[in-house]
MIZAMI-143819 format. One record per residue: z, y, x of N, C-alpha, C in turn; residue in one letter. Coordinates in steps of 0.2 Angstrom, whole numbers, plus 5000, padded with zeros to 4 digits. Each point is the difference from the previous one (the first is absolute). Example, Ala and Ser with C-alpha at 12.3 -4.5 7.8 and 13.67 -1.06 7.14 Angstrom:
<sites>
503949725066500050064996500050065004A 499650054998500150065004500350054996S 
</sites>
This chain:
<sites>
497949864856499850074997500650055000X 500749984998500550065000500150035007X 499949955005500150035007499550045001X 499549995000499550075001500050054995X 500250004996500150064993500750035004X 500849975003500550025002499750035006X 499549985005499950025005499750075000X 499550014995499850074998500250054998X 500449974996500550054996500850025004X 500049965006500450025006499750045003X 499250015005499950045001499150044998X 500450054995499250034996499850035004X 500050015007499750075004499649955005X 500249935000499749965005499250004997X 499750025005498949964998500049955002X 499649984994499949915002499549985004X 500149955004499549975005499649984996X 499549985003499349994998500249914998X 500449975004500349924998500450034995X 500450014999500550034994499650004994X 499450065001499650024993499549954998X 499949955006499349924996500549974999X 500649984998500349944998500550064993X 500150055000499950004994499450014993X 499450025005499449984995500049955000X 500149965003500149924998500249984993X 500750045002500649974994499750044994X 499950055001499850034993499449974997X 499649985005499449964997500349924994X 500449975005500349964995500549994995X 500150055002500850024994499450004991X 499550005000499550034993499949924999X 499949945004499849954997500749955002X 500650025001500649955002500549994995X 500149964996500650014995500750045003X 500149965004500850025003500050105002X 499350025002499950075003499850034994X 499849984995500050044992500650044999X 500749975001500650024999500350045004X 499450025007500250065003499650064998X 500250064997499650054999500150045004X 499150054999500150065007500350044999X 500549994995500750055001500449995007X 500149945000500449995004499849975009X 499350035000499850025005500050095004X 500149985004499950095005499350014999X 500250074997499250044998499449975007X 500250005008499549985004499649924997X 500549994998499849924998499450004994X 500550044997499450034993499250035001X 500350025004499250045003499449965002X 500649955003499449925005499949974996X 500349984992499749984996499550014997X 500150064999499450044996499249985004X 500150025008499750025006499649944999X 500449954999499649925004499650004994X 500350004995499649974993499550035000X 499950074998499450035001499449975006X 500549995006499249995004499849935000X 500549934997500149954997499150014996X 500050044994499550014994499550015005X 499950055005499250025004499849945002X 500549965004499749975004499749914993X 500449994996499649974995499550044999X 499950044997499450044995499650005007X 499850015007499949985005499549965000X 500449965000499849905001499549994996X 500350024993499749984992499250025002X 500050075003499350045000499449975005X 500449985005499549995006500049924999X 500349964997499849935000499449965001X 499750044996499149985000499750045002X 500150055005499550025004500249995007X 500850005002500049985007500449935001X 499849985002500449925004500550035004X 499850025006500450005004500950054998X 499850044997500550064996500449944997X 499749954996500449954996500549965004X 499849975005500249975007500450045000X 500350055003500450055001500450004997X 499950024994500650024995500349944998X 499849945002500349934997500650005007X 499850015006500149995005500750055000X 500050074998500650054999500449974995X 499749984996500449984991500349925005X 499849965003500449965002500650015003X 499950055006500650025005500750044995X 499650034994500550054995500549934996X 499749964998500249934996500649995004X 499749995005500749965006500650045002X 499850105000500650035000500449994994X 499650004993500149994994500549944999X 499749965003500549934999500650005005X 500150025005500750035003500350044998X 499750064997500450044997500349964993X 499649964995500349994994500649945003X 500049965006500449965002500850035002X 499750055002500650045004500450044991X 499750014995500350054994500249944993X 499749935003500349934994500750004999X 500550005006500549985000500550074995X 500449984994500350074996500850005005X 500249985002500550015003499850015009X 500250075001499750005007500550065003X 500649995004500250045003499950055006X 500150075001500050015005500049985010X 500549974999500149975008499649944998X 499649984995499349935001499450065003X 500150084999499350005003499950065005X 500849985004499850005007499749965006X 499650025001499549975007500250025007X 500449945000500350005009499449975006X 499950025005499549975002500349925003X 499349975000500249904999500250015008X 500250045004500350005006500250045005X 500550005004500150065003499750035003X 499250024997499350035008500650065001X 500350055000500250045003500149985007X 500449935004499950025004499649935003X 499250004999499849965002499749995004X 499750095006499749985005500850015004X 500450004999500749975003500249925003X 499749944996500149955001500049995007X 500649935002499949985008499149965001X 500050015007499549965003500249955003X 499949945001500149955003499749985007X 499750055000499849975009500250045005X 500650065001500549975003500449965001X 500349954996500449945001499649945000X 499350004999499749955003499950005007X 499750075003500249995009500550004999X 500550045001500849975002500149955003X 500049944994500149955000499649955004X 499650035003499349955005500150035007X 500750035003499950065005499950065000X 500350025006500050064998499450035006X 499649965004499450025005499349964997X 499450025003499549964998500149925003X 500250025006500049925005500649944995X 500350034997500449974996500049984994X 499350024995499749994995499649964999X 499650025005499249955002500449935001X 500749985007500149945000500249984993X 500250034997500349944994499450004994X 499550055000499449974999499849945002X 499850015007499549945003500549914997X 500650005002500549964996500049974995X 500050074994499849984992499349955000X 499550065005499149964999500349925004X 500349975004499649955002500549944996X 500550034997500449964994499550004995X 499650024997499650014995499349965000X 499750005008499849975003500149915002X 500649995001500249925000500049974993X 500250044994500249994994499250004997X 499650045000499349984997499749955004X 499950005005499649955004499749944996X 500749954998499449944996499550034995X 499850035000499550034994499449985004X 500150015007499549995006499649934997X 500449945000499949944997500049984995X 500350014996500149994992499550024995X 499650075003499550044996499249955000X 499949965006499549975002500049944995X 500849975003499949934997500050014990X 500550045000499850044990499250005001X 499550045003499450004997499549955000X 500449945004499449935002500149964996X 500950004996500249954994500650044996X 499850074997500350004995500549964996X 500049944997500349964996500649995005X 499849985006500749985003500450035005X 499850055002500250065002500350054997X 499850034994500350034996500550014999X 500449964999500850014997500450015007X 499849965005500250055006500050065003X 499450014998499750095002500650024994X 499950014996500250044995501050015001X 500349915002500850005001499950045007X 499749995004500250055006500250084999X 499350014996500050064999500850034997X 500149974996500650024994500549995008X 500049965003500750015003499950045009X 499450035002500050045004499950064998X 499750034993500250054996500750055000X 500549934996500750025000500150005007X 500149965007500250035006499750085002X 499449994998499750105002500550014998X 500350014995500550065000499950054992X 500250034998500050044993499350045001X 499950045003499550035001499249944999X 499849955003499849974998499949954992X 500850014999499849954992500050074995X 500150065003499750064995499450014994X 499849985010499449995000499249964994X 500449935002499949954998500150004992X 500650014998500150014994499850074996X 499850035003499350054994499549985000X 499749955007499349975000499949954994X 500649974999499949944995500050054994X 500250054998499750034994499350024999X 499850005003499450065003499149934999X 500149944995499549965000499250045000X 499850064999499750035000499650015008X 500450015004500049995006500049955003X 500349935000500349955004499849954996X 500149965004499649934995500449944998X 499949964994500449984996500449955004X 499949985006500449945005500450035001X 500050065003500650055004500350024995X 499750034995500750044995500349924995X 499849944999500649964998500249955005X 499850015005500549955005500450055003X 500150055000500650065004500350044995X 499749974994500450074995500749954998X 500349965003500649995000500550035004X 499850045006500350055002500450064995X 499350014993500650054998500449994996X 500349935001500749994997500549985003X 499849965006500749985003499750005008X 500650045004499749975008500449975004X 500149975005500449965002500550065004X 500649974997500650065003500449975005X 500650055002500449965006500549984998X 500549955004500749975000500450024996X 500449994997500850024999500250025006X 500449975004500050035005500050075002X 499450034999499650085001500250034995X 500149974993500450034996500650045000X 500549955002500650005000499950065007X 499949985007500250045003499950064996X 499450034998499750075000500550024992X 500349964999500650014992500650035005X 500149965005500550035005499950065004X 499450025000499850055006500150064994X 499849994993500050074997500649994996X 500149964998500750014995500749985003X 500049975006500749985004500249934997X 500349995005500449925001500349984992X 500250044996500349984994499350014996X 499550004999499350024997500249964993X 500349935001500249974995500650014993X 500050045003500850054995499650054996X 499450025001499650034996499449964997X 499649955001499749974996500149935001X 499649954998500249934998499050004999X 499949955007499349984999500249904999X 500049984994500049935000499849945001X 499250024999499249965004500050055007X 499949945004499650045007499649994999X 499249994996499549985001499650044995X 499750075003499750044997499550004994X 500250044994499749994992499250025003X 499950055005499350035001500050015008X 499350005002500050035007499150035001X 500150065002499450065002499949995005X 499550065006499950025004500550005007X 500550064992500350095004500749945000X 500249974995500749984997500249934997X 500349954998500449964995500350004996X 500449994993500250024996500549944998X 500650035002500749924994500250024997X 500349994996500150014994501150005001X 500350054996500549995002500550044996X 500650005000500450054994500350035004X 500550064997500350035002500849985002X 500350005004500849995000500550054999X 499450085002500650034998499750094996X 500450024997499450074996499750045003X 499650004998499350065007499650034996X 499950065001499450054995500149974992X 500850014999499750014994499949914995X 499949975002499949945001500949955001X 499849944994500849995000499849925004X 500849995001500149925003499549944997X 499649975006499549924995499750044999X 499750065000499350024998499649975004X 499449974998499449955003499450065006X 500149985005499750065004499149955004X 499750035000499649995008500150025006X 500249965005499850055008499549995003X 499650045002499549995003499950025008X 499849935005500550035006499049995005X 500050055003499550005003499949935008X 499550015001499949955002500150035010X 500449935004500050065005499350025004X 500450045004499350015005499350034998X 500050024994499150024997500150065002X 500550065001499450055002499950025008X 500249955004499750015006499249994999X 499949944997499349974998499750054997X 500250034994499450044995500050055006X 500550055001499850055005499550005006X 499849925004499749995004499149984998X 500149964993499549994997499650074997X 500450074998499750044998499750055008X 500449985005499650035006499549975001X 499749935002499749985000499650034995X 500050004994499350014995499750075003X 500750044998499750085004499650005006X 500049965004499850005009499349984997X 500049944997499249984997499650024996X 500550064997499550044993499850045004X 500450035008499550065005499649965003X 500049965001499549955004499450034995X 500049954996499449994994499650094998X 500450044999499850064998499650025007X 500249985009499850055004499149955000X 499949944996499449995003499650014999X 499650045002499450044996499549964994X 499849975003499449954995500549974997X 500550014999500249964993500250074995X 500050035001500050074996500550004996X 500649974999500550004997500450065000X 500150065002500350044999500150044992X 499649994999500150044991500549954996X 500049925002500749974996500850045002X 499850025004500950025002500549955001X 499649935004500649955001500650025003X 500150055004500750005003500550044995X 499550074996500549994992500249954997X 499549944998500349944995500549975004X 499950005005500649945004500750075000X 500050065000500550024999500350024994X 499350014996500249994992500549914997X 499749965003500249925001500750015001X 500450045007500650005004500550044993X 499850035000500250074993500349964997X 499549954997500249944992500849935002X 499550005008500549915002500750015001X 500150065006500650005002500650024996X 499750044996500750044996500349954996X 499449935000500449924994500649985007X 500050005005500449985006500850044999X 499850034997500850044997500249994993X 500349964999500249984996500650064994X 500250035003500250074997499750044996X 499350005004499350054995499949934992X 500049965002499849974996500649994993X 500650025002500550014994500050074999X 499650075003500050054999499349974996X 499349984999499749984996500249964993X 500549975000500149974993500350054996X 500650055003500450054997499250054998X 499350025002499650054997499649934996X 500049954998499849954997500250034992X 500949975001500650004995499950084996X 499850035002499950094999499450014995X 499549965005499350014994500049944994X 500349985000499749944995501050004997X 500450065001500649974995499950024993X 499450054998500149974994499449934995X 499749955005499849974999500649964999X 500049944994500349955001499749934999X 499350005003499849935001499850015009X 500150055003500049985007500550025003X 500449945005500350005003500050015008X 500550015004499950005008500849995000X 500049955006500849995002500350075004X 500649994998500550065001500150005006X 500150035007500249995006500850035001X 500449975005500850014999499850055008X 500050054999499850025008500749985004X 500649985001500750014998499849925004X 499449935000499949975005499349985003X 499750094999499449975003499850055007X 499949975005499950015006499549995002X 499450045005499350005003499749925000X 500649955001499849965000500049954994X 500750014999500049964990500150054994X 499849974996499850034993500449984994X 500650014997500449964994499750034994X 499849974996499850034993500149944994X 500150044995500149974996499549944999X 500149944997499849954998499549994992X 499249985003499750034992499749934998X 500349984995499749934997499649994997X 499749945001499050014996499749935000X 499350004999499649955003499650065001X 499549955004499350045007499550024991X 499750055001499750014993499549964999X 499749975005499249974999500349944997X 500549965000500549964996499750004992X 499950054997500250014994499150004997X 499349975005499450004999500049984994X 500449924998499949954995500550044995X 500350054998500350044996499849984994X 500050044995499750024992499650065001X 499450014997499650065001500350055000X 500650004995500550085000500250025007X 500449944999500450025006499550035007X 499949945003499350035004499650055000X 499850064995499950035000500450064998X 500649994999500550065001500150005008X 499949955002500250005009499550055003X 499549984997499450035007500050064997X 500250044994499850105000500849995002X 500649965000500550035004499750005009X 500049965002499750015008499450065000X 499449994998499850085000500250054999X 500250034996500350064998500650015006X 500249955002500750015005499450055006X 499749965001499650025005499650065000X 499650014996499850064997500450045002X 500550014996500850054999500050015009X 500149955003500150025005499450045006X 499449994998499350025003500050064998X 499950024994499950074997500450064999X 500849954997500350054998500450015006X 500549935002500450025006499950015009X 499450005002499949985005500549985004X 500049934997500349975006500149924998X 499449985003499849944998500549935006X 500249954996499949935002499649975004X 499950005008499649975003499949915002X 500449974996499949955001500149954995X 499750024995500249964990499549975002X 500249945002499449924999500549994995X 499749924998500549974992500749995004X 500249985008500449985001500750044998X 499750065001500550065000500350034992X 499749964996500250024992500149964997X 500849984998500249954995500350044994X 499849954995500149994992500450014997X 500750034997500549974998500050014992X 500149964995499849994993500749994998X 500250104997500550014997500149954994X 499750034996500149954991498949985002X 500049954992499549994999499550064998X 499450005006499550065001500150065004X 500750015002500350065002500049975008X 499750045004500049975007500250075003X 500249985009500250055003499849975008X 499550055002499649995005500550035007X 500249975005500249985006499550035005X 500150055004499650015008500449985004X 499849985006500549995006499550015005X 500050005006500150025006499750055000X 500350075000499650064997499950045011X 500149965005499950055008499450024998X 499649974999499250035002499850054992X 500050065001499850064995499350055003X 499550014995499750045001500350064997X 499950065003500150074997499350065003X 500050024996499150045003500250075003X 500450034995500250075003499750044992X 500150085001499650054993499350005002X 499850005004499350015001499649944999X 500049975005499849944998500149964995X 500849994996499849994995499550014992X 500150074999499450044999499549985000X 499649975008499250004999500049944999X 500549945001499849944995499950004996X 500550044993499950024995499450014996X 499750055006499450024998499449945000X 500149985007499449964999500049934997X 500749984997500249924997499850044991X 500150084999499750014992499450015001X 499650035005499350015001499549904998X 500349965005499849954997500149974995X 500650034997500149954993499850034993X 499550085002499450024995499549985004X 499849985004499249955004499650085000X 500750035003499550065005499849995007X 499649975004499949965006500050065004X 499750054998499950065004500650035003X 500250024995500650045001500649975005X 500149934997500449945003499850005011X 499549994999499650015008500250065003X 499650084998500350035002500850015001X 500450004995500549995002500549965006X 499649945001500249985005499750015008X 499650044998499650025005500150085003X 500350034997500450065000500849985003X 500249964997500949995002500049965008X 499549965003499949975004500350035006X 500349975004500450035007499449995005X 499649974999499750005006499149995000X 499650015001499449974997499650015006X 499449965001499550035004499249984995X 500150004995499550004996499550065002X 499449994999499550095000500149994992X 499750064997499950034993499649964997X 499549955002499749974998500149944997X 500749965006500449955001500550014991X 500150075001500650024993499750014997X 499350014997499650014994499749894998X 500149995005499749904997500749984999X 500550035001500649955000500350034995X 499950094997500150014992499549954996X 499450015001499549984996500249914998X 500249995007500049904998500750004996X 500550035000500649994995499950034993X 499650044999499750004995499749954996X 499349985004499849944996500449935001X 500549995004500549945000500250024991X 500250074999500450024992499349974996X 499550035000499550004996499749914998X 500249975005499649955000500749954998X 500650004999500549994998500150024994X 499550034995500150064992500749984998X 499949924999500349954995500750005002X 500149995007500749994999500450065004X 500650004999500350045004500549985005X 500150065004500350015008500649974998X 500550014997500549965000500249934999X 499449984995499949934999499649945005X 499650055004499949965006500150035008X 500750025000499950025005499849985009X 500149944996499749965008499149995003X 499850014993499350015002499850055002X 500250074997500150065001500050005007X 500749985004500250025006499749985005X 499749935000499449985005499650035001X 499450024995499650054997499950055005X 500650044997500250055004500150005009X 500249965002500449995006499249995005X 499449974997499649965002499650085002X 500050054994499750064998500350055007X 500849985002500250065004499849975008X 500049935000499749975007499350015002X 499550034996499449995002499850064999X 500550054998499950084999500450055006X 500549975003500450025004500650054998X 500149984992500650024998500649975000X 500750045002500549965002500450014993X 500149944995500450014995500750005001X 500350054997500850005001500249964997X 500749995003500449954999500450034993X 500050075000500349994989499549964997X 499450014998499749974996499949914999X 500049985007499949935000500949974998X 500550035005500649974998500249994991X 499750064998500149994992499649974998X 499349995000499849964997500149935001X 500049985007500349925002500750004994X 500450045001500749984995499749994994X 499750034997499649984993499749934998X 499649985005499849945002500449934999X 500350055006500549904999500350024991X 500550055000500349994993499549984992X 499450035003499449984995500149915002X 499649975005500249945000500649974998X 500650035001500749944997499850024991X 499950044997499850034994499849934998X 499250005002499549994997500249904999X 500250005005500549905000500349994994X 500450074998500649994995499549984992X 499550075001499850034994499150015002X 499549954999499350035003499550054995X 500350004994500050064996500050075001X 500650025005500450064999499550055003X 500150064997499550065002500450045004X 499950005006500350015006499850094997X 499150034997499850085000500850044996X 500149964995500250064994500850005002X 500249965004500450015002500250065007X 499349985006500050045005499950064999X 499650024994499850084997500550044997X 500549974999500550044996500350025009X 500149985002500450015007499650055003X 499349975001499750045004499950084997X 499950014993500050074997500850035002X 500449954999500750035002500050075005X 499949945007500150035005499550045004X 499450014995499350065002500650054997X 500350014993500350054994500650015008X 500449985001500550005005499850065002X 499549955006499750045008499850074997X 499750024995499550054997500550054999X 500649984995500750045000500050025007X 500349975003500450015005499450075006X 499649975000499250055002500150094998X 500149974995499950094994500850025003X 500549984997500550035000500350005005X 499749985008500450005008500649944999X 500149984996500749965001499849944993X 500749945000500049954995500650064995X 499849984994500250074995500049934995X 500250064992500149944993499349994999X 500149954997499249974999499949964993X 500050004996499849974993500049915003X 499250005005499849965004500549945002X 500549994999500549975001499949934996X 499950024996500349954993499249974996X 499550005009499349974995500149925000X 500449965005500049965000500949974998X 
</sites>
């Protein structure tokens, strides 16, 4: 409250936005039933303030004395007004969140925006260094395609045999089937165990054989030699490499896709960082981006394939968007430098959290190929299932809320938090401090997009179905629906909400998502990828949650966030820019 009272009384010639003036009929609305806002008088607000006091009250009394009158003669008017008195609550309840705290300084209620959009249609594209690297002519691409396919080719083939002999004896073929799979997977290459390991989350989709005989992929994959190590220690840091760190196990603590992990200390001061400090290197694996670049040709070559054939009518998916939307996400993890510029915009949003943590990168020795960071100690959190109820459920709203924070407030989400990737580490008794690690894979949406997720992740979490549809069907990059196609496909998201009264979109959002997904396949709407990427991150985090804590209420936590960052986008709307905002301090 003093920030917007100093903000007026800085400038009395400014007229207030239309966002500015509902969020102080908000505040003044609960200033008359709040203790703490009792000992603010409208002395000590700006006459405009006074005026929206006055303003809201009075039209506050018509629209009760309203309601009162037409009660029992009209229904539907009653409907309505419950309907507006609900949406008013909700502002009501952000505003009195935002004016609870008595100690609230100016620099808490500046609104910097959750990331640099200024230059966001700036960002690089990746597929010129993907041809690059595959040739510089067609005859030179097509060969190391045709190459890739008949490696890929040799490497599936037993499935020829295996798949038959699995469906005639089950029982004794299975375990076969299923070890092969795991070990001609990891030969594919990264881009295939990508793959693999979001399939095993996705049980809604896939069937219970394949998501638990392969979801040991998303913890550990078979890595390379020492050997490979050492050279590529020698190829970036030079022949002495050992005068700067001390790796004492050769036999890696962790192994992905993209990289490996040892564990190692420092021998000499770097970034800040003193002698013995306990580091990770994470040294990539060799040879992966000739493969993903060539896998990512291929997909595209196939997504034009599939799109030119008429009878399959696929053109309104915009597969060769997803496969370059896919390139966008994969290759940037192959540079290992992006991913210590990720932890450093990590370390920035959440420094004044002190239950999440990110390791610190030493840039000083990390190179495209290896990565030094600081060393984070823990156990894997699903570790802690058999916990105390306390505990356990202090974990799972600290894992939500991280998430959240970063979906709504920061846009800039962790694309890869399975349990593997968060460990535990239990300061004093009950006091924990939550560990991320391998932070390459990020989602970021952009101002716009992020925006219309907004809209449509708060449109569904009041079980407006209507509204939610249309939105999604307005933002869409590509569509070949008719009118008729976008009036079944609002209406069927509608009754997905209506026929769900009971629960809510953030408490299930995997039913949700199928629902949906099945509505936009048979209507010929292409759902964007902001919507689903956030929702899928909600998902898994809702599932590691709900292991910890099967209690936890994933709504009253998501609604604080998501009124946030409607109050944000809405600011930012009215006044052309991110400017001071009360809104800061709801959460």
């Amino acid at each position: 409250f003093p920030p917007l009272i100093q903000y007026f009384n800085n400038n009395k010639n400014t007229k207030m936005s239309a966002a500015a003036s509902s969020t102080i009929y908000a505040a003044a609305a609960v200033r008359s039933s709040s203790p703490f806002l009792r000992r603010v008088t409208l002395r000590q607000l700006p006459l405009q303030a006074k005026r929206a006091h006055s303003e809201f009250a009075f039209r506050l009394d018509q629209v009760r004395h309203a309601s009162n009158h037409f009660t029992a003669r009209n229904a539907r008017w009653r409907r309505n007004i419950s309907k507006l008195y609900a949406r008013r609550m909700l502002e009501l309840a952000a505003a009195s969140a935002a004016l609870s705290r008595e100690k609230l300084t100016l620099s808490e209620a500046v609104m910097t925006p959750p990331t640099n959009w200024a230059d966001w249609h700036g960002r690089k594209d990746w597929t010129d260094d993907l041809l690059e690297s595959l040739g510089a002519t067609w005859y030179q691409r097509t060969w190391r395609g045709m190459t890739r396919l008949g490696q890929l080719g040799l490497l599936f083939s037993p499935y020829l045999v295996l798949s038959p002999l699995r469906m005639l004896n089950k029982e004794r073929f299975d375990p076969p089937f299923w070890q092969y799979s795991l070990w001609s997977i990891e030969k594919a290459g990264p881009t295939f165990i990508k793959f693999v390991q979001w399939a095993t989350t996705r049980q809604d989709m896939f069937s219970v054989d394949f998501c638990t005989n392969l979801s040991a992929l998303r913890d550990k994959t078979k890595g390379h030699s020492w050997k490979e190590t050492e050279r590529l220690l020698e190829q970036e840091f030079g022949p002495d490499w050992k005068t700067k760190v001390q790796i004492k196990d050769q036999t890696p603590i962790g192994s992905g896709c993209i990289a490996q992990v040892y564990r190692g200390t420092l021998r000499e001061a770097t970034d800040l960082e003193p002698i013995g400090k306990d580091i990770a290197l994470k040294v990539q694996h060799p040879g992966i981006w000739n493969k993903v670049c060539v896998d990512f040709y291929l997909l595209g070559q196939v997504a034009d394939l599939l799109e030119a054939v008429p009878f399959l009518n696929l053109s309104y998916l915009s597969l060769k968007d997803l496969v370059h939307q896919f390139c966008n996400i994969m290759l940037p993890q192959l540079d290992l430098t992006l991913e210590a510029k990720h932890l450093d915009r990590f370390l920035r949003d959440f420094e004044h959290d002190e239950s999440i943590h990110f390791p610190r990168p030493l840039h000083t020795l990390t190179r495209p190929k290896i990565l030094t960071e600081t060393f984070c100690f823990g156990k894997p959190i699903l570790s802690y299932t058999r916990a105390s109820l306390e505990d356990r459920k202090t974990l799972a709203y600290m894992g939500l809320q991280s998430t959240l924070k970063m979906i709504f407030l920061h846009d800039f989400v962790h694309g890869d938090l399975h349990p593997g990737n968060i460990l535990v580490e239990e300061k004093a008794p009950g006091k924990f401090v939550m560990n991320l690690l391998d932070c390459g894979l990020v989602v970021e949406l952009g101002p716009k997009q992020h925006d219309t997720m907004v809209k449509i992740l708060g449109a569904f979490s009041r079980r407006n179905g209507r509204l939610a549809g249309q939105l999604m069907v307005d933002t869409a990059s590509h569509t070949q629906a008719s009118p008729l196609d976008v009036e079944l496909f609002v209406a069927g998201i509608e009754q997905i909400c209506l026929d769900d009264a009971d629960n809510n979109f953030v408490e299930h959002v995997g039913d949700y998502i199928a629902d949906i997904c099945y509505m936009a396949c048979k209507h010929k709407v292409k759902l964007e990828a902001t919507f689903i990427n956030a929702a899928l991150a909600m998902e898994i985090t809702e599932g590691i949650a709900t292991a910890l804590y099967k209690d936890i209420k994933v709504s009253s936590t998501a609604l604080q966030m998501v009124v946030k960052a409607e109050m944000m986008h809405q600011l930012n709307n009215a006044t052309g820019g991110w400017t001071k905002s009360i809104v800061n301090t709801v959460v």
